[in-house]
N, C-alpha and C positions, 0 to 999 in steps of 0.2 A: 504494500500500500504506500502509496506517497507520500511523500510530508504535507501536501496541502490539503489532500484530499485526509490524513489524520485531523490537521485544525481543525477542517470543516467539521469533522465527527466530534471534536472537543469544543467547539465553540457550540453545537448543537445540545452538548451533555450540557454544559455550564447555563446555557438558556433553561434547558428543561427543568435543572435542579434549580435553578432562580422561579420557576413559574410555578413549579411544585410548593415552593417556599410560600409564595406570596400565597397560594392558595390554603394551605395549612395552616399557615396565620392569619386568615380570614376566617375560616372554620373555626379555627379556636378560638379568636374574639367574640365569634358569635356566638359561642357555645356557652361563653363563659358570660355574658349580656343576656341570653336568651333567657326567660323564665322558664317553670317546669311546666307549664300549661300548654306552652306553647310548642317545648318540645316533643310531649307526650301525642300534641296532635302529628307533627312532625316524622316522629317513631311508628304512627299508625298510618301513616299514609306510603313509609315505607313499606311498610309489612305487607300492603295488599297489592303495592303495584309489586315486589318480591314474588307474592304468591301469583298474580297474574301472568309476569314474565319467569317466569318455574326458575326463579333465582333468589330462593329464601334462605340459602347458607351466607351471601353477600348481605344481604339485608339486615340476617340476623346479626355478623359481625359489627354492620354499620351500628344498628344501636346498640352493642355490649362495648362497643368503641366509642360511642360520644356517649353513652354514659359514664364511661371509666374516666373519661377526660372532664367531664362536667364536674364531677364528685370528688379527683384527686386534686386536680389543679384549676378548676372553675370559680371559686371562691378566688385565690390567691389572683387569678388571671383580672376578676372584674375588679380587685381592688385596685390593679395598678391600670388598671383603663380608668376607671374616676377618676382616680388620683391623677391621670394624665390630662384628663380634659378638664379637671377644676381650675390645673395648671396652665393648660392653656388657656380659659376663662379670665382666671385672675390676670392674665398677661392682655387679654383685649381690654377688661378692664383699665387697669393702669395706662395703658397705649393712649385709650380713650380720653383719658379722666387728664393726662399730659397735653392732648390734641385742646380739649374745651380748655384748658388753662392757657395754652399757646393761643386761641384764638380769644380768649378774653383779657388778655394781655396786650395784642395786637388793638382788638376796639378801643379797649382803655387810654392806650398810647396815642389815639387820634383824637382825645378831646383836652387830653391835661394839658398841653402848650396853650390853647388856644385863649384861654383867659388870661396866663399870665402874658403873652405878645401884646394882646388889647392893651393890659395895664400898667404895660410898659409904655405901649407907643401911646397912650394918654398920660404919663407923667412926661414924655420926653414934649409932649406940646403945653404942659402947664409951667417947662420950667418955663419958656419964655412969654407967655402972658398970664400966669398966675403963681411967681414961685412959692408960696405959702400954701397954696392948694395943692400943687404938688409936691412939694415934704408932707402932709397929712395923710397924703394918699400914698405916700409911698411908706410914711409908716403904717400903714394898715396893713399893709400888703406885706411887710418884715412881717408883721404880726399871724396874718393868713397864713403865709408859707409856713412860721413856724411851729404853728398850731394844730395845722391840719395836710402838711404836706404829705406824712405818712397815711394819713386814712385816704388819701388818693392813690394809696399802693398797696392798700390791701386789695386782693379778691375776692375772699371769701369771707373775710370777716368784717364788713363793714354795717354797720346800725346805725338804725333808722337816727337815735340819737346824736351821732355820730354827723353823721348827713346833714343831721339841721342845725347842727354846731359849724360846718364848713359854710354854708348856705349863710349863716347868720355873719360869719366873716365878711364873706365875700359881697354880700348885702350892704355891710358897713361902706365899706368901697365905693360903691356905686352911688350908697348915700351922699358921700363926699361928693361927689363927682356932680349928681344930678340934684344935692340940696333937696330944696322943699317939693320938686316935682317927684320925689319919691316918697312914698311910707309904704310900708311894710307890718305884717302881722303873721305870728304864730299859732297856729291851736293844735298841740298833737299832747294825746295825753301820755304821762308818764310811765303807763303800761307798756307803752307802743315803745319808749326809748330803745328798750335794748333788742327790738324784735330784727333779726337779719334782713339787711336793705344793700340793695347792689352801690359801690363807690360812684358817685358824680352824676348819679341820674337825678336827682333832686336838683343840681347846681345848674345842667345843663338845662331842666323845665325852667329855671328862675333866668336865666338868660334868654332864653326865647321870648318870655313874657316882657322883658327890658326891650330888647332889639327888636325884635316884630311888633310889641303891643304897646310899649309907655313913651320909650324916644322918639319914635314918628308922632304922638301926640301932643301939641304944644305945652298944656298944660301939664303933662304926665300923668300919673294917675297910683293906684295903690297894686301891692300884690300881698294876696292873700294865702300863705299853707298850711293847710291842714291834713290832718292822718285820723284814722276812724279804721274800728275792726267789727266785723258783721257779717254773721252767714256764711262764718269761715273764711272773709275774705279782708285781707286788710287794702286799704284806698289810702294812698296819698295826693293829694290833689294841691294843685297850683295857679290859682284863679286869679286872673288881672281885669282892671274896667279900662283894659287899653281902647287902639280902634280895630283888633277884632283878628283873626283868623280866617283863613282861607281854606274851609273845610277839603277843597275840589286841589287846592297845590300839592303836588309832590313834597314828601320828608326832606329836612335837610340832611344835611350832614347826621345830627347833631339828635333827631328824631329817630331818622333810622338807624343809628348805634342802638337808641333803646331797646329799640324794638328789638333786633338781630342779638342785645346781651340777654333781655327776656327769654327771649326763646331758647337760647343756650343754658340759660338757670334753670329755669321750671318749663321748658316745653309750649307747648298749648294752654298750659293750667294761668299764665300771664298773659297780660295787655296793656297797651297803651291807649288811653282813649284820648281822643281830642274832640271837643264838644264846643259849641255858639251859644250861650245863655243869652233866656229870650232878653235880657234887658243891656244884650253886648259884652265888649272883651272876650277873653278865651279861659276856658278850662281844662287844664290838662291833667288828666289822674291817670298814676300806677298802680295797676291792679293785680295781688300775689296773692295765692289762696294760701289758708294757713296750714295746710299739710304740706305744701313747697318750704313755707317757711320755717318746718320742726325737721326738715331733711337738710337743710342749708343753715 
């Protein structure tokens, strides 16, 4: 015989004994997964198509065979298939749970500049027609950063208290800035402070309500937040009697982060509504059910 014509013959053994392999470890996984219910129907269906095809000595082997193998090593075999796929679970897990942090970190990253640039390039125009107003407002602004720069870097751990402690900063701020065409009010009760609330979503509704709702208005006007829990659902809302919202516009920037970190937090189970009260301005409430909120 030739030497190629031997490869061929050894290359054909080593296939076989590979495809023999892969199949006996499939048998055995399943052997060892299968319940007895299911094998018992399994055992009987060999037995008759056996006595049909007059091959009941193969049959009977078959099952003195998968039961020997169910009963020695079938317990041992399905502990280490759980144990394999918990392990691979836990690993999509963690992958996942890495992914939503890299993408909520990402969102996050697109809103934190954007207030301090503003409140920069509004002190850089007060040094020269107001420098007294801009030293007040730049010491506010020492005071925000140092106050609250870290709860703009949590992810997971930011309250609701928290939130309106940043909000109440950065309000200060704006106070200076826009004087008496601002007021502002709180109502969130003390229940609510330590309830888990996403970083800068509060900060970013109070800036929509300035720049879209009070500064196009000459006189300015007031913003109002409030937080309230009911029907499992806790509401934060952010109500201005600016001149109004444009139900029918596209999100900004700035909307559709919330939305898109909403849905990355709690799914479905969150919203953002934006609403016209019949008497004008805009309302804007975040809405988180409180079984989102005892998981977060």
């Amino acid at each position: 015989m030739q030497a190629s014509q031997i490869n061929k013959v050894m290359d054909f053994m080593r296939d076989a004994v590979a495809e023999v392999t892969v199949v006996w470890w499939s048998f055995f996984d399943w052997l060892a997964l299968v319940d007895w219910r299911q094998l018992y129907i399994t055992w009987s269906i060999v037995f008759v198509f056996g006595l049909l095809m007059h091959a009941q000595e193969p049959a009977f082997w078959f099952i003195m065979l998968s039961f020997g193998v169910k009963v020695l090593a079938g317990g041992k075999r399905r502990a280490e298939l759980m144990a394999k796929k918990a392990t691979a679970q836990a690993d999509v897990a963690t992958l996942e749970r890495r992914l939503l942090e890299a993408q909520m970190s990402t969102l996050q990253a697109q809103v934190e500049p954007h207030f301090l640039f503003n409140t920069l390039a509004l002190i850089g125009q007060l040094i020269e027609t107001d420098p007294p107003q801009a030293a007040k407002i730049h010491m506010h602004l020492i005071e925000y950063l140092r106050s609250t720069l870290p709860q703009m870097r949590a992810v997971g751990g930011g309250t609701l208290g928290r939130q309106v402690q940043l909000s109440r900063a950065y309000l200060a701020i704006m106070q200076a800035r826009m004087k008496e065409r601002l007021s502002v009010s709180f109502d969130v009760p003390a229940s609510l402070e330590h309830a888990p609330f996403p970083p800068m979503m509060l900060q970013i509704l109070i800036e929509n309500s300035i720049k879209h709702g009070l500064e196009p208005k000459i006189d300015g006007g007031r913003i109002d937040v409030a937080a309230s829990h009911a029907d499992g659902v806790m509401r934060v809302d952010v109500r201005d009697n600016g001149v109004g919202f444009n139900l029918h516009a596209n999100d900004g920037v700035g909307l559709a982060n919330i939305r898109e970190r909403l849905h990355l937090l709690y799914g479905a189970g969150a919203e953002l509504v934006i609403e016209a009260p019949v008497d004008g301005g805009c309302l804007a409430s975040i809405r988180i059910p409180t079984t989102s909120l005892e998981k977060h």
